[in-house]
N, C-alpha and C positions, 0 to 999 in steps of 0.2 A: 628384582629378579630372583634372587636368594626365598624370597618369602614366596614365590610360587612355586619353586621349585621343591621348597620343603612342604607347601600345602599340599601340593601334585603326587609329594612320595606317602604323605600321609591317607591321602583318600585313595590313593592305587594300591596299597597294603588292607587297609581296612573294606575296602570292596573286594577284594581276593578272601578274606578272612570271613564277609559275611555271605559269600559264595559258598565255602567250604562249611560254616555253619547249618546253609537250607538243604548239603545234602550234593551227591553224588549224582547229579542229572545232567543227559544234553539236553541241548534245548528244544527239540522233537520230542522228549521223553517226558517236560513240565505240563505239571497241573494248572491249571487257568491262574489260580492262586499264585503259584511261583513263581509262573512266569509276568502276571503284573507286577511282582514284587521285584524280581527281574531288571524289568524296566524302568521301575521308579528309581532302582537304589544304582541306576546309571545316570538317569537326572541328575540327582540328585546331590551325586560326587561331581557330576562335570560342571555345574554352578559356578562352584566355587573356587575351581580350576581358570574359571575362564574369568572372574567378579572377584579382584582379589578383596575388596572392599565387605565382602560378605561375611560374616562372623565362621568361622569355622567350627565352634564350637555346633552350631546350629545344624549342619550338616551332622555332623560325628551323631550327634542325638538323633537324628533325622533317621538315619540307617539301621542305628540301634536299636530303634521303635519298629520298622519294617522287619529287620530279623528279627526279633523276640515274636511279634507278630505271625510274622510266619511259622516260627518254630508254634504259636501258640493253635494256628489252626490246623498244623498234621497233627497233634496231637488230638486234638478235636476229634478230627476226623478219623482216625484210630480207631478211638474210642465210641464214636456213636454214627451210627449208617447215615440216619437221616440230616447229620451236619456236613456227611462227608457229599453226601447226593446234591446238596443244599447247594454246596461252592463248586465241584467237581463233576457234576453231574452224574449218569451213570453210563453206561455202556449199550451200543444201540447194535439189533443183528437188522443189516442190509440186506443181505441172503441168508434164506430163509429155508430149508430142504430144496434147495438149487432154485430157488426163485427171488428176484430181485424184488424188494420190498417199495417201490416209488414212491409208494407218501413218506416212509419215514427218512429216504435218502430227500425228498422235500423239505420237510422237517429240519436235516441238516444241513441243508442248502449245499448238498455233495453233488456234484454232476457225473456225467457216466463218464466222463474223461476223469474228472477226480478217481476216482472207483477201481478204474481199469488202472492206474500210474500205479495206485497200490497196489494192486494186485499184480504190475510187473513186479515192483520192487521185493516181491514174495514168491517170483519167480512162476507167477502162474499167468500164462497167454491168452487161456481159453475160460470164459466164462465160464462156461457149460462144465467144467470140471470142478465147481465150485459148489460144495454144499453147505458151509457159513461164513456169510462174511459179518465181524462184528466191527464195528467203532469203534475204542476204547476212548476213556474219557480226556486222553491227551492228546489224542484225532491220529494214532496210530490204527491200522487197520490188522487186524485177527484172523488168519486164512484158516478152515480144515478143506478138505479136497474128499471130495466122492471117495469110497470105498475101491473105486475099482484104478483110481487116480492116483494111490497113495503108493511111494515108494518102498520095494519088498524089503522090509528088515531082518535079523537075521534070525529073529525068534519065531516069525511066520516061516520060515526056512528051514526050520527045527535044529538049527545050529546056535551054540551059543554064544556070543558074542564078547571078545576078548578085553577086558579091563586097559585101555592104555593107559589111564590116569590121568592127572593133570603133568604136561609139560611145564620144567622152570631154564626159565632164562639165565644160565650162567656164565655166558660172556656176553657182554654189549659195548660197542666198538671199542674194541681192545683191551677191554678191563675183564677183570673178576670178578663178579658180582659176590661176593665173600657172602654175604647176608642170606643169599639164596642158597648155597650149598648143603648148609643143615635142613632145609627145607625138601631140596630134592633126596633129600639121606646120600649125599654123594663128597665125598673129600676133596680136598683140596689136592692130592698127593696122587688119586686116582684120575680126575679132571687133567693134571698135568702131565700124567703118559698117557691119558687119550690123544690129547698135541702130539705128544712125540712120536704115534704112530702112525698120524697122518700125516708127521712133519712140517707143520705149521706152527707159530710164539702165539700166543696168546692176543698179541700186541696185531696180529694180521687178521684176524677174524673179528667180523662185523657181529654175528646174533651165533650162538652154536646155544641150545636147549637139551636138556635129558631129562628123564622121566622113564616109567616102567618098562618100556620098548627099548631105554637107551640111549644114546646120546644122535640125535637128529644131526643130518647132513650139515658141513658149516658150510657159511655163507659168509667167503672171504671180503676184505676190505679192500676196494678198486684202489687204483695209484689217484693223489691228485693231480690233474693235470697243472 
């Protein structure tokens, strides 16, 4: 029991580790590439999770060969079009100057129900509003919208649109996020007669944010029931 227990904490660290190694992706966002690698390096650990009889050395190598791998073909792919085209494919436009391309949605084996879910999920209903639609190589879908469909911004408006910056998180449930304060360029000292003038501890707020506009509405912490 002892010895699975220690294999179990060993391969659940080392798959966290060679996760954070392939990079910063969901897993809507992987490359065919990562995401087989994905899946192997979960094989792979659960082996020997469940076969304590199985060398664990074997596994440890096993993972370590799939991330260096990995790591060995973004850089690949970086580096030269035709290796990245090779494993990743490239990028395919479905619509076309507002015209639906069928063979190549064929090609994909995309259906108009496929098509149109992305195209809610991009917040657009109407086909017909639709002047490219592209595939990306992680089978995310690329909306632009007709000229006459695009939302007024404030430069077409001839007004010019106000810098709010990045918002930072400096409290998160009832803490100080210390680390973030030099980042928002705001003190510790200022942050704490902001509380005091809306009369609330630090200790009662769930997220409060500040940034160029200020310190954003808090969003206090409910009672537990």
């Amino acid at each position: 029991m002892i010895t699975l227990l220690i294999r179990t904490f060993i391969l659940f660290f080392l798959a966290i580790f060679s996760v954070r190694m392939m990079g910063k992706r969901q897993i809507g966002e992987m490359q065919p590439t990562e995401l087989v690698v994905t899946i192997l390096l979960s094989e792979i650990a659960a082996a020997p999770m469940q076969d304590t009889d199985l060398p664990l050395i074997n596994s440890v190598l096993s993972v370590l060969l799939l991330v260096g791998l990995s790591i060995i073909t973004s850089v690949l792919s970086m580096r030269y079009g035709k290796f990245r085209e090779a494993f990743d494919g490239h990028p395919a436009i479905v619509i076309n100057n507002g015209k639906v391309d069928q063979k190549k949605m064929r090609d994909l084996r995309l259906t108009v129900q496929d098509l149109m879910s992305s195209l809610r999920q991009k917040g657009v209903f109407e086909l017909s509003q639709v002047e490219y639609a592209i595939v990306e190589t992680n089978g995310t879908v690329s909306v632009m919208l007709k000229p006459e469909f695009n939302p007024l911004t404030a430069g077409q408006a001839g007004k010019k649109a106000p810098d709010e910056g990045l918002p930072h998180l400096v409290i998160c449930d009832g803490k100080i996020l210390s680390k973030a304060l030099p980042k928002a360029d705001l003190s510790e000292a200022l942050l704490k007669k902001h509380l005091k003038s809306i009369g609330k501890a630090e200790n009662e707020i769930m997220i409060l944010t500040y940034g160029k506009q200020g310190f954003s509405k808090a969003i206090e912490k409910e009672d537990k029931q």
